[in-house]
MARLO-909174 format. One record per atom (N, C-alpha, C): x, y, z. Coordinates in steps of 0.1 Angstrom, whole numbers, plus 5000, padded with zeros to 4 digits. Layout:
<sites>
XYZ
...
</sites>
This chain:
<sites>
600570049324
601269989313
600169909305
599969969293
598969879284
599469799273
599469699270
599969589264
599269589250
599169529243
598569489230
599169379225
598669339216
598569199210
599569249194
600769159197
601269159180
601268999175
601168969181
601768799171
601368699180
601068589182
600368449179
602368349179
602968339188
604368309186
604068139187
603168069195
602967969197
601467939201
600667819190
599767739195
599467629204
598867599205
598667449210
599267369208
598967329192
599967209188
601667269186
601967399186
603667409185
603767409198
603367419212
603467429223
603267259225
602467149219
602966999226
604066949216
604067009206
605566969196
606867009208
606867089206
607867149218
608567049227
607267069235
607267009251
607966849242
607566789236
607666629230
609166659225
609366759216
610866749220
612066769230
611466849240
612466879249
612666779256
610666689259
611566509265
612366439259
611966429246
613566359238
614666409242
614966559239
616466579245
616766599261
615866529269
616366579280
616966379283
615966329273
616366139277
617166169269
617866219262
619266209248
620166269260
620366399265
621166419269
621666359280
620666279294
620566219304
620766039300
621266029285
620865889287
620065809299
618965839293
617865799296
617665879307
616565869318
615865889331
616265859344
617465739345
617965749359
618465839365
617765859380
618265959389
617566169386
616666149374
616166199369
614866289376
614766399382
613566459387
613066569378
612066599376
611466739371
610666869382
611266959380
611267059389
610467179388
609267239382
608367339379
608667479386
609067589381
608667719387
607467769388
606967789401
605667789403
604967929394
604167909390
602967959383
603067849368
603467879357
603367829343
604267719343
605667769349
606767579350
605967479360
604967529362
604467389369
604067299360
602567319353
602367259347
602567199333
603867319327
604967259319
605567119325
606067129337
606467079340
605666949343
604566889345
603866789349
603866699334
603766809322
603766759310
604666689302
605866739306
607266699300
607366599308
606866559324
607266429329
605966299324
605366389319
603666229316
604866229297
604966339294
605666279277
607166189276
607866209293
608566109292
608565969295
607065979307
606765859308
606165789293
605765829287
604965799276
606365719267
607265819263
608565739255
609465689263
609365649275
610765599286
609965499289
608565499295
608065389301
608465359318
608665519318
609165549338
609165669341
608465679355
607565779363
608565829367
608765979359
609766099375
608966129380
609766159394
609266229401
608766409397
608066479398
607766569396
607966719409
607966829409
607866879420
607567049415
607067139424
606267299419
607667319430
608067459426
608967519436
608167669436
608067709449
607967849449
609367949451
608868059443
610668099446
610468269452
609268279455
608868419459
610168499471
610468409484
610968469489
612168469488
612768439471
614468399474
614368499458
613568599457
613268689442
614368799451
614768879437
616069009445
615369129441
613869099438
612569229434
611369209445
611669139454
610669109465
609969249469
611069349478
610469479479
609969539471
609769519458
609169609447
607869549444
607569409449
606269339443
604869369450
605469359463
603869449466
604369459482
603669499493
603769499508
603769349515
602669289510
602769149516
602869029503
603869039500
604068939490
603568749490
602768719483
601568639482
602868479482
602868409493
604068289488
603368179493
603268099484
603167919484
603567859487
603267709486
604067639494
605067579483
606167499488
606867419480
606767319477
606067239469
605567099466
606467019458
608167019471
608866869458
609066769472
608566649471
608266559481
608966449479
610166489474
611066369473
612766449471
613666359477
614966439481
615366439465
616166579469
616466589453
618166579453
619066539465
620266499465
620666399454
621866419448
622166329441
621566299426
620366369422
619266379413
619866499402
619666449390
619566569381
618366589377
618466749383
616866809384
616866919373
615966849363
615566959351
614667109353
614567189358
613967309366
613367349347
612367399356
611267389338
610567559342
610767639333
609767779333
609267829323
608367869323
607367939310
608368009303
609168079306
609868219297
610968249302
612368219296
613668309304
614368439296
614068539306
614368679300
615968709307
615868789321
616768829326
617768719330
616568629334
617668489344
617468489356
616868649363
616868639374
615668559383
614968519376
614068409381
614968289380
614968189378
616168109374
616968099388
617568219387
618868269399
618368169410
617068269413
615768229422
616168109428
615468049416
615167919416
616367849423
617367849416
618567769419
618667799434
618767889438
619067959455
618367859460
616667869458
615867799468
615767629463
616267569453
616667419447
617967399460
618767449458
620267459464
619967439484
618567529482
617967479499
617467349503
617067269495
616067139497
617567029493
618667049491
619766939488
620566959478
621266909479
622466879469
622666829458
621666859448
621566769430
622966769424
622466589419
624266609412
623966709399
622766689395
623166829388
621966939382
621867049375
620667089373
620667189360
619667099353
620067159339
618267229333
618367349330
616967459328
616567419315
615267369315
614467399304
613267499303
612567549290
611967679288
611467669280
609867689281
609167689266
610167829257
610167899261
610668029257
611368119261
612968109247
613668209258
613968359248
613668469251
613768569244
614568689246
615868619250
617468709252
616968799266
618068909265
618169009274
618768939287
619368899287
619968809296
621068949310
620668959323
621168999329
621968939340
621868759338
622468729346
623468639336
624868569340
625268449335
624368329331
623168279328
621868189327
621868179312
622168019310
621867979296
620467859298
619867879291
619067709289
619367619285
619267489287
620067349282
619067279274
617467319273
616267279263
615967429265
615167459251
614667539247
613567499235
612167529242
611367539227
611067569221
611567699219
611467859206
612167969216
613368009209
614268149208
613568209199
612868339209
612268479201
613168589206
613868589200
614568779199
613668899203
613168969213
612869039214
613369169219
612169279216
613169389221
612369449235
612769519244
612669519258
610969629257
610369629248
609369689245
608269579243
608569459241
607569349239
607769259249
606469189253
606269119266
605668979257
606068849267
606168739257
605068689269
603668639270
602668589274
602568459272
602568349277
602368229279
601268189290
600568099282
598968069287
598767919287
598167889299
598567729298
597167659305
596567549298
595067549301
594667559312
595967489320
595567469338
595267589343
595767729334
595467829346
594967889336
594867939326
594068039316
593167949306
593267849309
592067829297
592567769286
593567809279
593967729267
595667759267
596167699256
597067699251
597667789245
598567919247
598967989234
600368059241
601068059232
602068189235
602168339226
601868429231
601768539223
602868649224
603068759217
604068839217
603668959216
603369049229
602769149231
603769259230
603269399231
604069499224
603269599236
604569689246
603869789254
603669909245
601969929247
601870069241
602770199249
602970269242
603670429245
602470529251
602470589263
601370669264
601770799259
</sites>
């Protein structure tokens, strides 16, 4: 599958605009931060996620707790990803019972990552409750999964791949909107 480059969907600075709004609405919708955790899908919602909790410390003036979830062995495409599928560890070091945990990912397409997620959240305790944010969500929805923050709805069509780059792991900031070539 060869990819190509159509569009530039998000920079740097629309990618910390974003993030800066989705802490405001997540302290709007939570009045305020009590009982409040931030929860990263491991690869790119991680360090979304580290960001959205330093931008709410920054306008709240109080430390959530943070945490990486790996969701590899609770995926319903496991058999298809490779023979020995590569899994991490789970890095949330604080009970998440009773907590409303904001679960944060680069991109929601089908949902079924998400799904994931919730399964293996749902293993570590009992959140009173858990509401998904997403730099980017671009339809095609195959599961019941809405987002409760979103920081750009791109409509796409099942022929374009939505790329998000995040300094911690690639180097810079960008989200782009890639298009599979036809062989």
């Amino acid at each position: 599958m060869e990819l190509h480059d159509k569009k530039i969907l998000m920079d740097e600075m629309a990618i910390k605009r974003a993030l800066t709004r989705i802490a405001h609405e997540i302290i709007e919708k939570n009045k305020g931060v009590k009982d409040v955790a931030i929860v990263g899908i491991r690869r790119r919602g991680g360090p979304l996620a580290h960001r959205l909790a330093e931008r709410i410390e920054q306008i709240e003036e109080v430390k959530v707790p943070v945490g990486i979830l790996d969701i590899t062995l609770y995926r319903d495409d496991l058999t298809t990803l490779a023979a020995q599928p590569q899994v991490h560890r789970t890095e949330v070091y604080f009970d998440i019972t009773d907590k409303v945990i904001i679960l944060v990912d680069d991109v929601l397409y089908t949902g079924r990552t998400a799904r994931a997620a919730l399964d293996a959240l749902i293993d570590l305790g009992r959140p009173q409750c858990i509401q998904l944010a997403v730099l980017v969500d671009r339809g095609h929805r195959e599961l019941p999964i809405k987002a409760d923050f979103i920081g750009k709805n791109v409509p796409t069509s099942r022929s374009e791949v939505i790329s998000v780059m995040v300094t911690e792991i690639d180097g810079k900031d960008e989200v782009i909107l890639k298009e599979i070539l036809k062989e």
